[in-house]
C-alpha positions in Angstrom: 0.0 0.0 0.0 1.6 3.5 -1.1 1.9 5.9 1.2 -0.6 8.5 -0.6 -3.6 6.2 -0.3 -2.8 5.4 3.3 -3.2 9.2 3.9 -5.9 9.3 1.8 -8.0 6.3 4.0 -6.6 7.8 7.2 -8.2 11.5 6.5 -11.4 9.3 4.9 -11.9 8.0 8.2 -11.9 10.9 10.3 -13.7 13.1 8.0 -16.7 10.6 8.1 -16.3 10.2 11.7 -16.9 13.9 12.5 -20.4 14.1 13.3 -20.7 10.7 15.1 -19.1 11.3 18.4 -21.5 14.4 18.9 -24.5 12.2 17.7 -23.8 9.7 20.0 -24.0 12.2 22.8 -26.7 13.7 21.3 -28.5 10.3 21.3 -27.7 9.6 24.8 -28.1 12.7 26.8 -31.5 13.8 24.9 -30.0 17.1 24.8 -29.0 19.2 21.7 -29.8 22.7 23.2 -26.2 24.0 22.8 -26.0 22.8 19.4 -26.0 25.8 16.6 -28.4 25.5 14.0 -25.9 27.5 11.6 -23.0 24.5 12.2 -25.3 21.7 11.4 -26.4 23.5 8.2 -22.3 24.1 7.3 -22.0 20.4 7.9 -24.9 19.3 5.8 -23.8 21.8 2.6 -20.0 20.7 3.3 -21.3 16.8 2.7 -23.4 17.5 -0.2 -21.3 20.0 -1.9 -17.9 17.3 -1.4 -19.9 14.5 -2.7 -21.1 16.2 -5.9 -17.7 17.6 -6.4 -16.4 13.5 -6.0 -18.9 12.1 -8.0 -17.8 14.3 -10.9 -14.1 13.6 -10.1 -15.2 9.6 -9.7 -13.1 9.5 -6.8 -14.7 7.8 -4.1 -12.3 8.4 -1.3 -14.1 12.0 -1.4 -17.7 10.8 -2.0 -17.9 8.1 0.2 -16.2 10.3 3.1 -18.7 13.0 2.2 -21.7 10.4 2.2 -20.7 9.4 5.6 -20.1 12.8 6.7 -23.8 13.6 5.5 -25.5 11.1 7.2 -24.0 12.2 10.5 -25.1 15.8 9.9 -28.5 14.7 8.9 -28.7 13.0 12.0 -27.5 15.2 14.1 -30.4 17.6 12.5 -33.1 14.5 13.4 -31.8 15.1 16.8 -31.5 18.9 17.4 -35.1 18.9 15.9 -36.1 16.2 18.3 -34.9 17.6 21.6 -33.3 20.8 20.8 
C-alpha cells in the first residue's frame, strides 16, 4: 500500500467520523440545546457539496467520506429537531 492512499483512508476516516461522536451524545443525553443550528447547516452543505464535487471527479475516497459525513449531519439535525 503506497503511502498517498494510506493518507488518503486515514483522513477518509476521520472526516466521516466527524459528526458521530456528537451524535452519540446527542442520542444519549436527549440534549442538543447548545448545538447551533448554523453549524449543522455548514455540515450538511459541506457533505453534499464534497460528494457532488467526488462524484464528478469519480473519486470515491471524497464521495464516500462525504456520504458518511452527510449522514452524520443529517442526523445530528433529526436530533437537534427532536430535543433541541
Amino acid at each position: 500500500m503506497e503511502l498517498a492512499y494510506l493518507f488518503g483512508l486515514l483522513g477518509s476516516i476521520t472526516a466521516a467520523s466527524l459528526f458521530f461522536p456528537q451524535v452519540w451524545t446527542s442520542y444519549k443525553t436527549k440534549r442538543t440545546h447548545d448545538l447551533a443550528w448554523f453549524g449543522i447547516i455548514i455540515g450538511l452543505l459541506n457533505g453534499l457539496f464534497w460528494t457532488v464535487y467526488g462524484f464528478f471527479q469519480m473519486d470515491p475516497f471524497i464521495y464516500v467520506t462525504n456520504i458518511i459525513l452527510f449522514i452524520g449531519a443529517l442526523l445530528l439535525l433529526l436530533l437537534k429537531k427532536k430535543y433541541g
